[in-house]
N, C-alpha and C positions, 0 to 999 in steps of 0.2 A: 447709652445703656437704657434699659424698660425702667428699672430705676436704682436705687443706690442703698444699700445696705447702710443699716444708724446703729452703729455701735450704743449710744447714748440713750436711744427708744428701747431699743431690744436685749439691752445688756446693761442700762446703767453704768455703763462705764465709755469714758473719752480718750480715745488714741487713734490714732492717724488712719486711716484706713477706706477701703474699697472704692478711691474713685475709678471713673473708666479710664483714665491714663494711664494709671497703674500697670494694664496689661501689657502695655506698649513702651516704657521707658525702657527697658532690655537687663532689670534686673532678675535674676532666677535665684536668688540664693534662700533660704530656709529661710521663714521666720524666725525675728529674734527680736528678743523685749515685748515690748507691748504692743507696739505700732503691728499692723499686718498693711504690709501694703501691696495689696492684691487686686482686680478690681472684683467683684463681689453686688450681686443684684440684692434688694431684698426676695422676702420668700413669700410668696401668694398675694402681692400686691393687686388688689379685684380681681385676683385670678387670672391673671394676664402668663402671656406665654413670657417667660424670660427669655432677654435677647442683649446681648452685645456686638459693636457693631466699630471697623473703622476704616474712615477716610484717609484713601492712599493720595488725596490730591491730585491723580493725573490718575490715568486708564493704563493700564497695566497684562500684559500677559502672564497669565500666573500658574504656575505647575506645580508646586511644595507649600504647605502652610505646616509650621510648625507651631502645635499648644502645647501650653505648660501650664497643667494643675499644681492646686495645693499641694506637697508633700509633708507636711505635720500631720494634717488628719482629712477625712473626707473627703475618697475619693471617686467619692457615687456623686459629688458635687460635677464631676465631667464625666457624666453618662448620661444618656438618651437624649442626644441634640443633636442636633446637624451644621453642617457648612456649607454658607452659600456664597459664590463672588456675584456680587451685581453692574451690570457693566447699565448705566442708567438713560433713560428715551432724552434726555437732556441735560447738558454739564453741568446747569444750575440747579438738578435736584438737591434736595439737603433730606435730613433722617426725615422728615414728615412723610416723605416717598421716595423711599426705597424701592418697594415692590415695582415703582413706575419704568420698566426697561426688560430687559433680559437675566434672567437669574438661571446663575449655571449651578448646579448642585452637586456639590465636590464629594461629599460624604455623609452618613447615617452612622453614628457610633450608638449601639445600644448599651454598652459592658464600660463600667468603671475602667477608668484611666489616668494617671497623674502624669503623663505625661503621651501625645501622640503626633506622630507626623502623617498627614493629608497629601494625595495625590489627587489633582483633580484631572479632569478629563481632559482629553487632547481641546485644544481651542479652547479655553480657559481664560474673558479677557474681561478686563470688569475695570472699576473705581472703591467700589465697596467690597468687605467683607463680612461676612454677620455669620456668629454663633448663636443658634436658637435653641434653647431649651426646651423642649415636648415634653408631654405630661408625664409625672412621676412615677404613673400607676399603670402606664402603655409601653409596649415594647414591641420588638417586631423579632417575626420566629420565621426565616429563610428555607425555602426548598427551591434549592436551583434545577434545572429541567423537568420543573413540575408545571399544571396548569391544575386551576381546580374549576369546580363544577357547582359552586354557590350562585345563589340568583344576582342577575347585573344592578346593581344600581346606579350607573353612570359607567360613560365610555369615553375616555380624554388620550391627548397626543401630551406624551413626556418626551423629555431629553435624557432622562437615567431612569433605574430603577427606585433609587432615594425620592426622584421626584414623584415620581407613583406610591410609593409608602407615604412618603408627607401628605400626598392628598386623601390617603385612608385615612390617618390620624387625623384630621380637621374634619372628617366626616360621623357624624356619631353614628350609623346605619349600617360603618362598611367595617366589616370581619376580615377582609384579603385585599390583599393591591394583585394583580395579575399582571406582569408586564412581559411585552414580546419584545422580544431583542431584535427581530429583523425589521416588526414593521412601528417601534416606539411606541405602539397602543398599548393605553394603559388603562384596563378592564377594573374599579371597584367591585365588589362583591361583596353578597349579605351571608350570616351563616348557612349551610348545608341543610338541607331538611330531608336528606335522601336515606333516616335510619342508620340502618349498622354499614351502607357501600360505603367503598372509602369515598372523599371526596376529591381526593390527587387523580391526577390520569400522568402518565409521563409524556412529556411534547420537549426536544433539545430547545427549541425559541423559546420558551418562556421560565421567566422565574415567578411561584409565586409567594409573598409577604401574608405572613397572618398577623395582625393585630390584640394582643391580650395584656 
């Protein structure tokens, strides 16, 4: 994990809680007593993106991921992050590089959730999986067979639509992801400056992501 929630710093108080294995033992049942044994990142550690992450040990074709949020309270705790399977450039990567291979991107959940199951895309093979958390205060607003007409700030080749949104949200300049479904280009764009016209056009190939 990005790093580990202290009951002890943050609460004065000591019971069992948030390490990253937690996620993975295959207990689902409610909290009860003191203990919370969840895994749980702290909150704005230098402002770092929150991210959990786990090694399958062997490379895997993967179709289904099922999460399991909190269900006592806080269920915006599992919203606006994504999933990603990383199949890695070499078997001896470890979490320092992650990013170093191919990264399939299963899903974009913007909307609380205590519990979701993931479809990832056909050919789906990886070693890792990692749930990242994106900023608190950014969301993404969908128009499918839309294109819009804001100035380009960068023009990149995606694998999905999530990965064209992710790359707006790491960009402080870009207001839309624009992505084409036939030819995987994936157009950034800065706000509209074109007055009262709208700035949608309809085109079936694209969908485009606003950023707010």
């Amino acid at each position: 994990m990005s790093s580990i929630y202290d009951p002890k710093v943050n609460e004065g108080i000591d019971y069992l809680c948030c390490n990253s294995a937690y996620a993975i033992d295959g207990d689902k049942s409610p909290r009860t007593g003191s203990d919370f044994l969840c895994a749980h990142t702290a909150v704005n550690v230098n402002q770092q993106q929150s991210w959990w992450a786990v090694d399958l040990q062997n490379v895997y074709d993967i179709s289904v991921i099922d999460i399991y949020g909190r269900t006592d309270c806080c269920p915006d705790h599992l919203a606006n992050f994504d999933v990603e399977v990383i199949m890695p450039a070499c078997t001896c990567n470890r979490w320092n590089s992650l990013d170093e291979g191919v990264v399939f991107h299963c899903h974009y959940q913007a909307t609380a959730s205590q519990r979701i199951t993931i479809t990832c895309p056909p050919n789906t093979r990886g070693r890792f999986v990692r749930i990242k958390h994106l900023s608190r205060t950014a969301y993404a607003c969908g128009h499918i067979g839309y294109g819009y007409v804001g100035p380009v700030i960068g023009t990149y080749v995606a694998n999905s639509d999530v990965h064209c949104t992710e790359m707006c949200f790491t960009n402080t300049a870009c207001s839309a992801a624009e992505y084409d479904k036939k030819t995987n280009v994936c157009i950034l764009k800065g706000d509209c400056t074109n007055g009262t016209q709208s700035s949608l056009f309809q085109d079936n190939n694209k969908d485009v992501f606003f950023i707010q």
